[in-house]
Every structure is written in structure tokens, then in C-alpha cells.
N, C-alpha and C positions, 0 to 999 in steps of 0.2 A: 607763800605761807606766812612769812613775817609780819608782810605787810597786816595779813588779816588778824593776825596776833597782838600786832600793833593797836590795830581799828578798834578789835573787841577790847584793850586794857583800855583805850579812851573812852568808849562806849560805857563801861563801867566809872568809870572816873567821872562821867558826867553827870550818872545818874544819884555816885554817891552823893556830889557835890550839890545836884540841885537839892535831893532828901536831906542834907543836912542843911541846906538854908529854906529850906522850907516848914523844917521842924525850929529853926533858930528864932524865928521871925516871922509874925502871921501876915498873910499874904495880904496887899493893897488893893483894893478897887482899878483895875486900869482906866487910866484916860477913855473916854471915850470916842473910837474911831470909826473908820467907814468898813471897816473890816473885821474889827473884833466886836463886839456890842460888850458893855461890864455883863458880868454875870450875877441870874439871881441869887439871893440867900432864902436859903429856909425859915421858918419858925423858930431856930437853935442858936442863927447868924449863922450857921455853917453853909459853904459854897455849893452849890450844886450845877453839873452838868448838865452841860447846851441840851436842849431835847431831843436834837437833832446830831448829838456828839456821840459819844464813843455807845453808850446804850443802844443807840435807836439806830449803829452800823452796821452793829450784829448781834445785839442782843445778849452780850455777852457782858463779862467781869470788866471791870473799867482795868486800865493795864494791859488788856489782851490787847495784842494785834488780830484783827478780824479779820482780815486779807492779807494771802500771800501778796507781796508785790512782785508786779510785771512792768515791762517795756511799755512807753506810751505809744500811744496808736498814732501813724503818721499822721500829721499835720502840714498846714501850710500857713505862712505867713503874709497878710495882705497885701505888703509888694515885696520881692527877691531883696533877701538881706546879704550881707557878706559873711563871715565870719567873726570880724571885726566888729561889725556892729551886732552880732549874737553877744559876743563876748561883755561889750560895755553894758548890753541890757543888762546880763546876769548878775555884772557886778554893781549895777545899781541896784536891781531888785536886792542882793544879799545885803546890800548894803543901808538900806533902809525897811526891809523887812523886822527886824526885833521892833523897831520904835511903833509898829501897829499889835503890839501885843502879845504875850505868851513869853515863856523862856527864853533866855538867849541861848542856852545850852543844850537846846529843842533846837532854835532856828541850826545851830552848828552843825548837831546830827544831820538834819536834814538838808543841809550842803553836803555834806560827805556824803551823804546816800544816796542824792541827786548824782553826784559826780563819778559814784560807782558804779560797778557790774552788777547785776538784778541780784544775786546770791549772796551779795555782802550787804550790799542794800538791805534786804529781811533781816541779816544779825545786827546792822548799826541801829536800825528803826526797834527789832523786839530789845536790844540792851538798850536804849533810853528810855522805852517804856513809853514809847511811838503808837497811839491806835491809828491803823491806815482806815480811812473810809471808804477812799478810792483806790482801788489797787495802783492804779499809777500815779502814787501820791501826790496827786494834785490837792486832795484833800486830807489833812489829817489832826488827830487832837491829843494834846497832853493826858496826861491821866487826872488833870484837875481841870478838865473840857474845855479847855483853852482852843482857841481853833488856829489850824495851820494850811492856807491853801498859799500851794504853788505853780505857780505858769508853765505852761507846757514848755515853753521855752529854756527853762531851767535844768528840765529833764531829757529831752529830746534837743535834735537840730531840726530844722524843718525843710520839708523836701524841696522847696524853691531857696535854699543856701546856695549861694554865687561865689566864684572865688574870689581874694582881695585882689583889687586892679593897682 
């Protein structure tokens, strides 16, 4: 029970944090990468959501999570990994996931919720103000349609994992 008392005061803390630097300081054009594309501006300069982002998941208010999250559907990986080698994946992905775009305080959430149980995972994603697209957030977007996809591997182990020899 701590612990998730814990999760949710960070969870709030993140999201104060990024709202208050996002009213501080008007947001930059990202780099352009193979993964995020800049986003357009309207007629106003004001930013607008991916077409394909938080709107067009579920039709709903930008901010809503649109999907409960669930457990990802087994997988397999194209040759038997160890654990070892799950392990460096992930910390490479985390570790170079911010630099293709979007919040760093999005990509954090979305470690901790990755690394949780399905039911905290829903509170750490709806307190950052997480749209899931994919219920097994492989796909997901900020509330200013930043996009966020994550590898099944980050989420799940996969069913050909080998023990370390």
C-alpha cells in the first residue's frame, strides 16, 4: 500500500512539474527523428495533435486514458534470449528513448508502469496524463500528441527466455 502511495505522490509530482514547465516556456519544435515526426501548427501557431494520437484512439478529450491497460500477449523473440540479454535491451531502449522525442517525465512514467503490476500501471499512466492507444502500451501519447511506442520487450519476457549459463 506504500509503495502505491509512493507511485501515485510521484505521479503527481511529474505531472505538476511538466505543467509548470510547460506554461514557463513555450514548447520547441523537436528534432526531427524516425520516430517522432515535428508536429503540425495550426493558423494561431498553436500545436496540434498527431491525427492518429490521442483523438482518433478513442475519440475522446485529449488527457483521457482511452484504454484500460492490460498484460501484453505472449510473444516470442527471433532467437532464445537469456535474461541478461532482456535486461541490457531494456536498459538501452530506456536509455535512449527520451532523445527521439516527447517528455522525459512521460518516458519515466512509462518505465514505472512498464515495470508494474497491470493495476498500478492504470494509476501511474491516468496521474501523468498518459493516452494509452494500445492497451498494452506499446503505443501511447502525451496530452500535447507527442507519441510514445514501446517494445514488447520492455513490457513482457518473452516465451523462448533461456536461463543465464
Amino acid at each position: 500500500m506504500l509503495a502505491m502511495e509512493i507511485t501515485v505522490a510521484f505521479c503527481s509530482f511529474l505531472r505538476r512539474s511538466s505543467e509548470a514547465k510547460a506554461a514557463s516556456s513555450p514548447q520547441k519544435p523537436s528534432s526531427t527523428s524516425r520516430l517522432h515526426p515535428p508536429r503540425a501548427q495550426d493558423s494561431h501557431g498553436l500545436r496540434r495533435i498527431h491525427p492518429q494520437g490521442a483523438a482518433a484512439a478513442g475519440g475522446g478529450k485529449t488527457g483521457e486514458v482511452t484504454k484500460k491497460v492490460r498484460k501484453p500477449k505472449p510473444w516470442k523473440h527471433p532467437q532464445p534470449i537469456t535474461i541478461g540479454q532482456l535486461r541490457q535491451m531494456r536498459d538501452e531502449f530506456w536509455d535512449t528513448a527520451p532523445h527521439y522525442g516527447g517528455q522525459k517525465e512521460i518516458w519515466d512514467a512509462l518505465r514505472v508502469a512498464a515495470e508494474s503490476e497491470v493495476a498500478l500501471a492504470q494509476t501511474i499512466v491516468e496521474s501523468a496524463g498518459v493516452i494509452v492507444s494500445n492497451a498494452d502500451l506499446t503505443l501511447c501519447y502525451d496530452e500535447r500528441g507527442a507519441k510514445y511506442e514501446l517494445p514488447k520487450y520492455v513490457l513482457s519476457e518473452p516465451t523462448n527466455l533461456v536461463q543465464d549459463s
